[in-house]
C-alpha positions in Angstrom: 10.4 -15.2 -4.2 7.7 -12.5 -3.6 6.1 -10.5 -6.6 4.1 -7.8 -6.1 2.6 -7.7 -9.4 -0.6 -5.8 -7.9 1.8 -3.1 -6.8 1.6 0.0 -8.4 5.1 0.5 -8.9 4.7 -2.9 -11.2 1.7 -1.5 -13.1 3.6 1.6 -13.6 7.0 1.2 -15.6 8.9 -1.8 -14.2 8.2 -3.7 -17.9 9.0 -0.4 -19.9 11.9 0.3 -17.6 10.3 3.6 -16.9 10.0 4.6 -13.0 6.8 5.1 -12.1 5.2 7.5 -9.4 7.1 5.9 -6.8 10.6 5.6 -8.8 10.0 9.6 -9.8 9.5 10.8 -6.0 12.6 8.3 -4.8 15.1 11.7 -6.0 15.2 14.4 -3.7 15.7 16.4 -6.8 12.5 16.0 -7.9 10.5 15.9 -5.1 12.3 19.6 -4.8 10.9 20.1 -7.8 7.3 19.0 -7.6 7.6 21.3 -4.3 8.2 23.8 -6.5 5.5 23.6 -8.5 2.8 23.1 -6.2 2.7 27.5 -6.7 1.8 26.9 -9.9 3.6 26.3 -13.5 7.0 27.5 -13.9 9.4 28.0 -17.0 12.3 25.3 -17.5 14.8 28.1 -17.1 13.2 29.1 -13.9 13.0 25.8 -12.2 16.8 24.8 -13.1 18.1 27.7 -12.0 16.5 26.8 -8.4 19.6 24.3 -8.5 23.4 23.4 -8.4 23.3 21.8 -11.7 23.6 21.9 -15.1 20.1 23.0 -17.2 20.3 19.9 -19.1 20.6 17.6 -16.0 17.5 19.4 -14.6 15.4 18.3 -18.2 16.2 15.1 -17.3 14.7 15.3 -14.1 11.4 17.0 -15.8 11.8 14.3 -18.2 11.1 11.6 -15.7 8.6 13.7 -13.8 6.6 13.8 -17.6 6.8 10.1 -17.8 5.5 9.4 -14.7 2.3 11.7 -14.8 3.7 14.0 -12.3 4.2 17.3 -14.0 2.5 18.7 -17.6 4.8 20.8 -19.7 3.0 23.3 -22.3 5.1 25.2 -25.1 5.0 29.0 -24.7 6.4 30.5 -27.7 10.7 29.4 -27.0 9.4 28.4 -23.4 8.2 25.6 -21.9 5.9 25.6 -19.0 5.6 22.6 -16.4 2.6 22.3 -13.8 2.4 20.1 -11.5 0.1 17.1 -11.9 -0.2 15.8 -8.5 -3.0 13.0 -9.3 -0.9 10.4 -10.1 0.6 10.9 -6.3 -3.1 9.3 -5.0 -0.6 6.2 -5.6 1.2 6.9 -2.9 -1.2 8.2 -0.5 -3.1 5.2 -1.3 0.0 3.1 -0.2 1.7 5.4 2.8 -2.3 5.0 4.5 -1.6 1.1 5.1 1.0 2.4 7.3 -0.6 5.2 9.1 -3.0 2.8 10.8 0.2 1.1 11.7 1.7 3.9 13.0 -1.4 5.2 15.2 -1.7 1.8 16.6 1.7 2.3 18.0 1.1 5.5 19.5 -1.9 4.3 21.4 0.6 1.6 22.4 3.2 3.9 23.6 0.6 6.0 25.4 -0.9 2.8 27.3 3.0 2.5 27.9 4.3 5.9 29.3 0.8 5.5 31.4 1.6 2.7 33.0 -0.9 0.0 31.3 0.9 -1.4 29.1 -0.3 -2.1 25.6 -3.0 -4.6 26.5 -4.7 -1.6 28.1 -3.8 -2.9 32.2 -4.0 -1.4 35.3 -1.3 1.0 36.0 -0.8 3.4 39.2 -4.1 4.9 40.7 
């Protein structure tokens, strides 16, 4: 069995059965969300009514976005404002860059390839 205790998934909620960054971001809902907000804070009522669903089930969406770091919410008189937090999403940069050097690797590949020198970097056609 593998455990990726080091993760930071595992650091972030697994034992608390909270999310995490990573959990948080897996809904398209609220990555719609966080999208959102990156044009600065928005009222509840304004950001739910951005969607097909009921204001309550929206909450719960901000609710997990709170949790996980991702979004601040401020009381403004009977309002409540949410801004986006994006630090917390250095988690997943951090994680997505092990695979960009994977991915360029395979585009120099398949440009050796459509160039007719294979990957190991071969003679092709003069």
């Amino acid at each position: 069995m593998v455990t990726h205790s080091n993760e930071p998934e595992a650091r972030q909620g697994i034992a608390n059965k909270e999310p995490g960054v990573f959990g948080a971001i897996a809904d398209p809902t609220r990555r719609a969300i966080l999208d959102g907000l990156r044009g600065g804070a928005r009222a509840a009522g304004e950001i739910a009514s951005g969607f097909s669903m009921s204001r309550p089930a929206v909450s719960k969406h901000l609710a997990v976005l709170e949790r996980a770091g991702l979004v601040r919410a401020e009381k403004q008189g009977r309002r409540r404002m949410y801004a986006l937090a994006a630090n917390p999403l250095e988690q997943v940069d951090q994680w997505v860059a092990r695979y960009r050097l994977h991915w360029a690797g395979r585009l120099v590949d398949l440009k050796a390839a459509a160039e007719g020198r294979g990957a190991a970097g071969g003679r092709g056609r003069a």
